[in-house]
C-alpha positions in Angstrom: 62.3 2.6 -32.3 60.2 4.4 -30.5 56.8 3.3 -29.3 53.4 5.3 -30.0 50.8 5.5 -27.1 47.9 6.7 -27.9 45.6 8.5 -25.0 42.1 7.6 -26.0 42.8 5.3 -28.7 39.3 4.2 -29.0 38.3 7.9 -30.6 37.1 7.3 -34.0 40.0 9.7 -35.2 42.3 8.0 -33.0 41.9 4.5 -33.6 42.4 5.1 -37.2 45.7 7.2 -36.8 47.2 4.1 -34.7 46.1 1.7 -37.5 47.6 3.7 -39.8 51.0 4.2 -37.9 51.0 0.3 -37.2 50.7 -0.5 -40.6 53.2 1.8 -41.7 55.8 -0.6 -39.2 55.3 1.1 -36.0 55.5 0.3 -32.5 51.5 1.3 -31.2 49.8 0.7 -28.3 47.1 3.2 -26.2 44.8 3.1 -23.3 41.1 4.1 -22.6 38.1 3.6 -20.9 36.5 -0.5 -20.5 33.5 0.1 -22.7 33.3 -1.3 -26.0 32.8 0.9 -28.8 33.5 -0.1 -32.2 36.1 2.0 -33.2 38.3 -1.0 -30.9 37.4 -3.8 -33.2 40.1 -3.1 -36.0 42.6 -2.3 -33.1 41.8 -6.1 -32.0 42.2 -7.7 -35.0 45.7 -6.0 -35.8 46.9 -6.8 -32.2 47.6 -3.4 -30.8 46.9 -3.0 -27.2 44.5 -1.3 -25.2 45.2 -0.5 -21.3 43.0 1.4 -18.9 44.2 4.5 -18.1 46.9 4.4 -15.9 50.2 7.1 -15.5 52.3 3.8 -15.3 51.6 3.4 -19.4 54.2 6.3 -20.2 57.8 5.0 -20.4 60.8 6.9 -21.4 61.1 7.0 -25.3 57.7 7.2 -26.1 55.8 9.3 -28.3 52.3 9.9 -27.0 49.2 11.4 -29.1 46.5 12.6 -27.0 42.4 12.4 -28.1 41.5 16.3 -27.7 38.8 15.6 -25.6 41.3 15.3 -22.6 42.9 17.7 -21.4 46.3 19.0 -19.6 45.6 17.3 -16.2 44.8 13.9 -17.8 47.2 11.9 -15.2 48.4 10.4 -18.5 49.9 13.3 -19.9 50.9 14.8 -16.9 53.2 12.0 -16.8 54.8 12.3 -20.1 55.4 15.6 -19.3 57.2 15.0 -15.9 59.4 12.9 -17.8 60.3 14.7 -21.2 58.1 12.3 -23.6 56.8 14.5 -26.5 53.7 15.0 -26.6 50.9 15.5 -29.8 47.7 16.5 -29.9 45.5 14.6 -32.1 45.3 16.7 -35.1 48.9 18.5 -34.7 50.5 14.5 -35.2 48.2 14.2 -38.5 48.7 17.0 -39.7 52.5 16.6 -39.7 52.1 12.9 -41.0 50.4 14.0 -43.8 53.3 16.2 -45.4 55.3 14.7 -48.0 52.1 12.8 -49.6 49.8 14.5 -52.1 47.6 14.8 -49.4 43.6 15.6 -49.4 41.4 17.0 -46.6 38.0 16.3 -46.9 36.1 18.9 -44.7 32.4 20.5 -44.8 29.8 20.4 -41.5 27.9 17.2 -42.9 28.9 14.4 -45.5 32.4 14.1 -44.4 32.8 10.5 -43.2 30.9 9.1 -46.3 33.0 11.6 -49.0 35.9 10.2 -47.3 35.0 6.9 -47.3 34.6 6.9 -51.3 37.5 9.1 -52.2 39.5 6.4 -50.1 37.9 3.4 -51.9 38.4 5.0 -55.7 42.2 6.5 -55.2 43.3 3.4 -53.1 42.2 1.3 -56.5 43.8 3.2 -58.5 47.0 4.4 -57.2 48.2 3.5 -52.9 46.7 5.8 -50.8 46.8 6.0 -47.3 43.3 7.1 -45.5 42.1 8.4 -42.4 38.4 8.2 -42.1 35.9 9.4 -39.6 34.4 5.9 -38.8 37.2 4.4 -37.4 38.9 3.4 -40.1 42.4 4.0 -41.0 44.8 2.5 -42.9 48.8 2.8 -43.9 50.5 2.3 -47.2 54.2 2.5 -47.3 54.3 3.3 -50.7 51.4 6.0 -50.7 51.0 8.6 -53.2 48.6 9.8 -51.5 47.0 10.6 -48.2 43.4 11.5 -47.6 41.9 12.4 -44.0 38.8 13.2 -42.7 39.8 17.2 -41.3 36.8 18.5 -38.5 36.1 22.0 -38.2 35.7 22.1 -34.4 38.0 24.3 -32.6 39.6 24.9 -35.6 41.4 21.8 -35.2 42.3 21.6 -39.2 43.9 24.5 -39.5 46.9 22.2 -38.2 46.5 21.0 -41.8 48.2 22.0 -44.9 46.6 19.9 -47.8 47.2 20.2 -51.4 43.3 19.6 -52.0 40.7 20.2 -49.9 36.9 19.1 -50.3 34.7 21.4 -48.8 31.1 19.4 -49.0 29.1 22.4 -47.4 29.5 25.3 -45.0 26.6 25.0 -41.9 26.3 26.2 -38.2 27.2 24.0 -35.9 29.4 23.1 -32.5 27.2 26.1 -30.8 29.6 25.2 -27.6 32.7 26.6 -29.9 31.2 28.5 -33.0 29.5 31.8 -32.4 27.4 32.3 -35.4 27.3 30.9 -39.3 30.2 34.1 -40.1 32.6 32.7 -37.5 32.4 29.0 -39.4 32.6 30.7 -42.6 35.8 32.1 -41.4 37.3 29.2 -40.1 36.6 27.2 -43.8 38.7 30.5 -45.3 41.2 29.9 -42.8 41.9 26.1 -43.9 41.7 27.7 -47.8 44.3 30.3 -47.0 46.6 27.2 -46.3 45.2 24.9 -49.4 48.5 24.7 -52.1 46.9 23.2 -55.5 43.0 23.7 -55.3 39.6 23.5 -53.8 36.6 21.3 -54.6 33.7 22.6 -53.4 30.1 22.4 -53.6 29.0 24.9 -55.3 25.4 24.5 -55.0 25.6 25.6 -51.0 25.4 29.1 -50.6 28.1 29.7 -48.0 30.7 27.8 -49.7 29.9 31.3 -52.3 31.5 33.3 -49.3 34.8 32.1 -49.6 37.5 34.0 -51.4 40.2 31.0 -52.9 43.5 31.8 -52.9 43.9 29.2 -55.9 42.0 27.5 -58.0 38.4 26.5 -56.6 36.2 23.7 -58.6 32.9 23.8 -58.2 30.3 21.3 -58.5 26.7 20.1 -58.0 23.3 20.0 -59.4 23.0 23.9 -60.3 23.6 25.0 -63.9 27.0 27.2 -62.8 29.2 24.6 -61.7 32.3 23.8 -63.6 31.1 20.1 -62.4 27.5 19.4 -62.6 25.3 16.1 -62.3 21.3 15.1 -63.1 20.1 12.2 -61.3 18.7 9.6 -64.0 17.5 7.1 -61.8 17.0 5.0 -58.1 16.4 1.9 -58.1 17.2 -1.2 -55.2 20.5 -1.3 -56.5 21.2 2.6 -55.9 21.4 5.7 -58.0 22.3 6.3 -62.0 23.8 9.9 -62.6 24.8 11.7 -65.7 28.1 14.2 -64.9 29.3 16.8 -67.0 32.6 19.1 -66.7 32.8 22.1 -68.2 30.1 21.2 -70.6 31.4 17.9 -71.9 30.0 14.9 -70.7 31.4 12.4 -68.9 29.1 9.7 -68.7 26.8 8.0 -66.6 28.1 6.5 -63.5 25.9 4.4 -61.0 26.5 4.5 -56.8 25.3 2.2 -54.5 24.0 4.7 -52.1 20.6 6.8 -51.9 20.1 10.7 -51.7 21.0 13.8 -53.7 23.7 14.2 -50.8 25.5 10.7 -52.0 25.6 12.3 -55.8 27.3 15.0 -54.4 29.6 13.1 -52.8 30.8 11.2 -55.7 31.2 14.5 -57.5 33.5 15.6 -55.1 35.5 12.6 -55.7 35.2 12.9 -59.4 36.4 16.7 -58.8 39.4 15.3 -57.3 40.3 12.8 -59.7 39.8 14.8 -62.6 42.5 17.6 -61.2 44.8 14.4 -60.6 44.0 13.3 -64.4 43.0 10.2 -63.4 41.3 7.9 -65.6 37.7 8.7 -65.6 36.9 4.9 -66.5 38.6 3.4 -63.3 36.9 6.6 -61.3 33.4 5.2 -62.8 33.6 1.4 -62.2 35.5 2.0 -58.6 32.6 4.1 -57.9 30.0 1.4 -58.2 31.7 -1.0 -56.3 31.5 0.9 -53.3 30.5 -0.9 -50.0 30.1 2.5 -47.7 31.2 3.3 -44.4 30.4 2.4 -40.7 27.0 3.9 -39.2 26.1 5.7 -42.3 23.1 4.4 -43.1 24.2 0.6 -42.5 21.4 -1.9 -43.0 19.9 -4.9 -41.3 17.1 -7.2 -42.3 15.2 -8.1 -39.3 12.0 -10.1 -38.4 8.5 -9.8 -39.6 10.3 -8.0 -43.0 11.7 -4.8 -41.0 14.9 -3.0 -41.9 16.9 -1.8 -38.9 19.4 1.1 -40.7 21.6 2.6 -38.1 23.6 5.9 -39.3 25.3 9.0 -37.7 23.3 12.0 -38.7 23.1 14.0 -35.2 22.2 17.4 -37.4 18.9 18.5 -38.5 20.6 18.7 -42.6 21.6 15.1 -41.9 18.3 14.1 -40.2 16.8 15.6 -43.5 19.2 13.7 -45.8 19.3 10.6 -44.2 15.2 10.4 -44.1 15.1 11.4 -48.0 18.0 9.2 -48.7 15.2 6.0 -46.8 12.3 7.3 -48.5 14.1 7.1 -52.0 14.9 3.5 -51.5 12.1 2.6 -49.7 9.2 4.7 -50.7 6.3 2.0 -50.0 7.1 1.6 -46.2 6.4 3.4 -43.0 9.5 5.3 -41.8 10.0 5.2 -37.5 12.7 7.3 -36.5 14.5 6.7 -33.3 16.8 9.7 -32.6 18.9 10.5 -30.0 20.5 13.9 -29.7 23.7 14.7 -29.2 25.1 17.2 -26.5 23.1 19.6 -24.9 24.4 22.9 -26.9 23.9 21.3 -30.0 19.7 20.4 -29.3 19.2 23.3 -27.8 20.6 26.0 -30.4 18.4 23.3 -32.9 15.4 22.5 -31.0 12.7 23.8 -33.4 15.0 22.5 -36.7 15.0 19.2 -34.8 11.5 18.9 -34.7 11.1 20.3 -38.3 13.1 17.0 -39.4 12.4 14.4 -37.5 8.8 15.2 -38.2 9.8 14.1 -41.9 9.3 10.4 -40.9 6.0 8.6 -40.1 6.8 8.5 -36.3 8.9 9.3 -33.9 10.6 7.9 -30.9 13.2 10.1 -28.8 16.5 8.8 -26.7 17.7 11.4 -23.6 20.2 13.6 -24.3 23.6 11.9 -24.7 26.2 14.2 -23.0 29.5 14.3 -24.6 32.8 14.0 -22.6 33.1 17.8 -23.0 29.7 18.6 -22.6 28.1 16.2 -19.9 25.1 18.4 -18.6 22.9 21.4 -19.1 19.3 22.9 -18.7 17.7 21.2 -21.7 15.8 18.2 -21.0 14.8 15.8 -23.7 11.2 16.7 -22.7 11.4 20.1 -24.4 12.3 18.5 -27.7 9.0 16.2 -27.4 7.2 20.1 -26.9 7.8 20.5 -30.2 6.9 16.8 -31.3 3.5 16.1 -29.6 3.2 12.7 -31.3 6.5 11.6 -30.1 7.4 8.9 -27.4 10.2 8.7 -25.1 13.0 5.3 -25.7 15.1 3.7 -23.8 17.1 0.5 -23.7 14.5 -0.9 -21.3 11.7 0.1 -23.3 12.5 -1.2 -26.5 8.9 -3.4 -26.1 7.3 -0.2 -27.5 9.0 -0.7 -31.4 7.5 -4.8 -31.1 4.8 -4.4 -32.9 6.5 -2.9 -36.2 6.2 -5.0 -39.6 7.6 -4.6 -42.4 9.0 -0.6 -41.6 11.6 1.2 -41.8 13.1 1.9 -38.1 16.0 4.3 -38.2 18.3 4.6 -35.3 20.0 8.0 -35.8 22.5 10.0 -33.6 26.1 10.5 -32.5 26.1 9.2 -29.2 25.3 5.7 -27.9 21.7 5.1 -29.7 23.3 1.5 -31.4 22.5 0.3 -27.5 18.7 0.8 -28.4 19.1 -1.3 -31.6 21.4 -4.0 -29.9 18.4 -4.1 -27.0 15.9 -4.4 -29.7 17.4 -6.9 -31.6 17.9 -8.9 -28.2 14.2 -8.6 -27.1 13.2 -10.7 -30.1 16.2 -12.8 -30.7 
């Protein structure tokens, strides 16, 4: 049996592939850098080892995947090659695993992690499902009906995929360091539909998802009155959101979702979009919904001192700035709002800067983290001080100054970004501890 090695394992996408290969009975280790991240935890707890890089990790009769973010001279793969050991990119690996499942990829620039996250909690109650999702998380069943994966747009890496359903949440520019313009992601969505074999579920309420021309059937859905799936917020409360849904003009009840913000409701449509091509019953769909616990860094909570909630969530994109502040002033409407942002890669702020500042202004204050420079992006001409330009009321953050958020009660502080900003939360919560 042959023994998976994984080449940055510790890659959210990565460590859930290698849980869901060592579930499925495999032989899985992989190696990486020594700093923690989180996406190592679950690797832990199953027992799958983690070595530092080394060429000495690649035997004879191994299979190795490699994290895209390393490339041909990587002295890892260099020594697979020397010695005939196949090697698989990333996405090229899942996209073959996924064939022979019915198998959905959940795509769109924003909302992927957390639409993943649900479909994977509803069809895994209801029938086995295997899941990839964007957090970390992954998990194997040997039975599976079906697979469902998390499928990124940059580089075009999905187009390795050939799904039988594919969620597109919405259709926005971004990854300036690989996109050229809004027309060259549009194209790359109508790529991944050209290769879609049963149908589309798509949001009809964004306006480039209109663009596309489906090869087969495309259900739309969202808040506008032309979707074949459409949904009216009834209520938000501490517990979440109430929403009525209706397809094709028959209603389908009211279903209730422990999240917060117009972005979560379409979520859960998309999910209901699926399950209602699968003809699954829309009773299971509606409790499974509601018992949903969400998924890691999106919008994750923690009740601190002197009443404060510390909420620590991915959005790195002026839409998921905007989403994630409307989804904190829903639930928490009464309370000041201090955002802690940290951008992500150098392209990405500056092909943003003045929609940055347009967002973030959103919240009561503002505090901003340095640039965090990807490992394929680690520098460029921007400087953290240009964003602040546009922010005149905003202060610069680091770990060592976390003495500056002290004086906070009973607030909202919302540590956002893709990079390392849960070390300013960790340093806060140790200042005080």
């Amino acid at each position: 049996m042959t023994t998976y090695h994984f080449i940055g394992i510790k890659g959210s996408g990565m460590s859930a592939l290698a849980q869901i290969l060592h579930d499925l009975g495999h032989q899985v280790q992989g190696s990486d850098v020594a700093t923690f991240y989180f996406t190592q935890q679950p690797l832990e707890e199953k027992g799958i080892p983690i070595y530092p890089f080394s060429k000495e990790n690649i035997k004879p009769g191994m299979t190795v995947v490699a994290g895209n973010a390393f490339k041909e001279d990587h002295e890892e793969i260099e020594q697979a090659r020397a010695i005939g050991v196949p090697v698989y990119r990333y996405h090229d690996y899942l996209g073959q695993l996924t064939q022979g499942y019915t198998n959905v990829a959940v795509t769109g620039t924003h909302g992927k992690t957390s639409t993943t996250g649900l479909l994977a909690h509803v069809l895994s109650a209801i029938r086995p499902t295997s899941f990839l999702i964007g957090d970390g998380t992954g998990k194997g069943e040997k039975n599976s009906q079906y697979f469902v994966y998390e499928a990124c747009e940059y580089r075009r890496h999905f187009l390795a995929y050939h799904p039988d359903y594919q969620i597109i949440t919405n259709i926005d520019f971004d990854h300036p360091d690989y996109f050229r313009d809004l027309d060259d992601v549009v194209d790359a969505f109508q790529s991944l539909a050209n290769q879609t074999k049963k149908m589309i579920v798509a949001c009809g309420d964004d306006p480039h998802v209109g663009r596309l021309e489906s090869p087969i059937d495309m259900l739309t859905y969202g808040f506008k009155p032309h979707n074949e799936l459409q949904a009216e917020i009834l209520s938000a409360g501490e517990r979440g959101m109430t929403f009525a849904a209706w397809y094709r003009g028959e209603q389908l009840g009211e279903f209730h979702l422990p999240l917060y913000g117009r972005h979560n409701v379409l979520n859960a449509l998309a999910v209901i979009g699926v399950c209602l091509a699968e003809k699954l019953p829309m009773a299971d769909v509606k409790h499974h919904l509601a018992t949903f616990g969400g998924v890691k860094r999106r919008f994750s909570e923690k009740v601190w001192i002197k009443g404060n909630i510390l909420i620590d969530d991915y959005a790195h994109h002026p839409a998921e700035i905007r989403a994630t502040i409307e989804a904190a002033r829903i639930k928490y409407p009464d309370r000041k709002l201090v955002s802690i942002f940290q951008p992500h890669t150098f392209s990405r702020t500056e092909a943003f800067l003045n929609e940055f500042a347009e967002a973030l202004s959103l919240a009561d204050e503002v505090y901003l983290c340095d640039i965090f420079a990807s490992a394929r992006e680690k520098q460029g001409t921007l400087t953290i001080e240009d964003l602040m330009r546009k922010l005149p009321a905003s202060r610069l953050i680091s770990e060592a100054t976390v003495d500056q958020l002290h004086h906070y009660s009973n607030a909202v502080l919302l540590f956002m970004g893709a990079g390392d900003i849960q070390k300013v939360q960790h340093a806060l919560e140790k200042s005080l501890s």
